[in-house]
N, C-alpha and C positions, 0 to 999 in steps of 0.2 A: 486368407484373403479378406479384405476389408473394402466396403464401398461408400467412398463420402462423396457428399453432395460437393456442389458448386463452392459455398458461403462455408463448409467447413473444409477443404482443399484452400482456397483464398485465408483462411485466418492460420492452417496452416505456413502459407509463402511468408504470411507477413511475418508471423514472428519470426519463421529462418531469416526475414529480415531485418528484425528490432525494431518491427514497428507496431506491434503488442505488446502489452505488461504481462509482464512473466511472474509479477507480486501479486500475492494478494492482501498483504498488511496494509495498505495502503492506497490513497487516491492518486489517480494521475489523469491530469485535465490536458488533451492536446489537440492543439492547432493544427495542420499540416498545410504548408503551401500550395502541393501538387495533389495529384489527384493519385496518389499512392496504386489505387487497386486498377487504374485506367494503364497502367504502367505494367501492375502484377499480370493480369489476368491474360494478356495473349499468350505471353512469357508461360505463362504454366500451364494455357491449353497446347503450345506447343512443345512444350518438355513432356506432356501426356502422352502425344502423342507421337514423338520420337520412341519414347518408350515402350511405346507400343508396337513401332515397325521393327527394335533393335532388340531390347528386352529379351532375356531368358522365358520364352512361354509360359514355364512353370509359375512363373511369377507372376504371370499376368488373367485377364480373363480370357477364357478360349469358352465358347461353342459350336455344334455340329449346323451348319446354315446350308445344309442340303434339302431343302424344302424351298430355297431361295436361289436354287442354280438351276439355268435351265441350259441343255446341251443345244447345239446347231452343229448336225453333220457337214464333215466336208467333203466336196463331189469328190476329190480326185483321192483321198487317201481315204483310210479306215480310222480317220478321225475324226473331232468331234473339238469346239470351239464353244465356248461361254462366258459370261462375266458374271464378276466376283459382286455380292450384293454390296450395299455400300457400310453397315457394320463391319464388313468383314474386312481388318487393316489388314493380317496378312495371312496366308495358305498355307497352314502347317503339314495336312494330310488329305490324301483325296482318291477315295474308292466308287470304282462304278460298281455295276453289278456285273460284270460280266469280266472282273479281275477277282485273281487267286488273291491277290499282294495289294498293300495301299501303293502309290506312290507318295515320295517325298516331291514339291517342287522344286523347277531347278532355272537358271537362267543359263544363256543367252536362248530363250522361247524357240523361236521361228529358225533360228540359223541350225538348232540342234535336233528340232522335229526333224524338218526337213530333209538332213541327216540323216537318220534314223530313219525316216522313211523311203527314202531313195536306194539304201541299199538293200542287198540281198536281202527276202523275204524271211532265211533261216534268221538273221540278224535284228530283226524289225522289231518293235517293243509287243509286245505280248499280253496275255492274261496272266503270265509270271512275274514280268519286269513291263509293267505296264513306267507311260510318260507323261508327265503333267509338270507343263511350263508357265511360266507367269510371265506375264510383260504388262503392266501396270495393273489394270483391272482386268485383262482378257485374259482367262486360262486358254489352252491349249492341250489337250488328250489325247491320248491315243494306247490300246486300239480302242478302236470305238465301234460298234454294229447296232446296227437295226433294233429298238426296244431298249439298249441299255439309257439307265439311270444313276443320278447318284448312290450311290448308298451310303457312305460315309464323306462329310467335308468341313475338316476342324476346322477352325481357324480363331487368329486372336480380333476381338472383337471391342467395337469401342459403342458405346449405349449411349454416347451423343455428349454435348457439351457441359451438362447438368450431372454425370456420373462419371464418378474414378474410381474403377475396379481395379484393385493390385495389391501384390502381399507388401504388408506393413511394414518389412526389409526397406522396402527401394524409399520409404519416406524419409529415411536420413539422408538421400542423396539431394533432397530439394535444395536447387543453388539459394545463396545469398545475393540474389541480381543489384546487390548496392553495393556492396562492398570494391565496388572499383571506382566508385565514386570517392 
């Protein structure tokens, strides 16, 4: 993993785009029209963070942000409702204390608790096969009881506009956003 700033991410783009000197034998004096990096830099805050929602996690940064969830039971079921803090781009894993097993996240949230929760009690998600649904920032738990907490809650993490954490792999994929020019 490698973490570069703002100004070294940005002079990365550029030369993906030829708009660096790649010499060192020599001087090179340039003008530029446009405003180059006014152009670069949303373009590669949001290639960050695509990468971040889509990305192999391996590849990315992850930390435990359970210190930063907090649960809300809900009246009718033995669950439990919270939001995701706002580093956390996306929910890789998520244990309360009162599950055997992590849960994976899963989607469609509400229409599959629900589910799950309506039927038969034999059926119902458990401290074995415990449920943890995503629907943008609001997770979704279950079961959930009295006194439980997080215990574990990975997730891939972004540390704000000024840091790109990621393995050195994904930096050959940085587009050429001129070249269709």
């Amino acid at each position: 993993m490698v973490t570069l700033t703002h100004s070294e991410m940005l002079r990365l783009w550029r030369a993906a785009a030829g708009l660096e000197p790649m010499r060192a034998d020599c001087t090179v004096e340039r003008v530029e029209g446009i405003d180059a990096n006014a152009m670069i830099e949303p373009r590669m805050r949001t290639w960050y963070l695509r990468l971040l929602d889509t990305a192999d996690p391996a590849l990315l940064p992850t930390a435990d942000v359970r210190d930063e969830i907090v649960l809300s039971p809900c009246r009718e079921h033995a669950a439990a409702t919270a939001v995701l803090p706002e580093r956390a781009r996306r929910l890789l894993e998520l244990r309360l204390t009162g599950w055997l097993n992590p849960a994976r996240p899963c989607l469609p949230p509400e229409e599959r608790l629900r589910g799950l929760l309506a039927r038969n009690p034999y059926c119902a998600p458990g401290a074995v096969h415990p449920v943890c649904c995503v629907a943008g920032r609001r997770l979704h738990v279950a079961p959930f009881e009295a006194g439980d907490i997080v215990d574990v809650a990975i997730a891939v993490v972004d540390e704000g506009p000024d840091s790109y954490t990621l393995d050195e792999s994904i930096l050959s994929e940085i587009p050429d956003i001129f070249s269709h020019l």
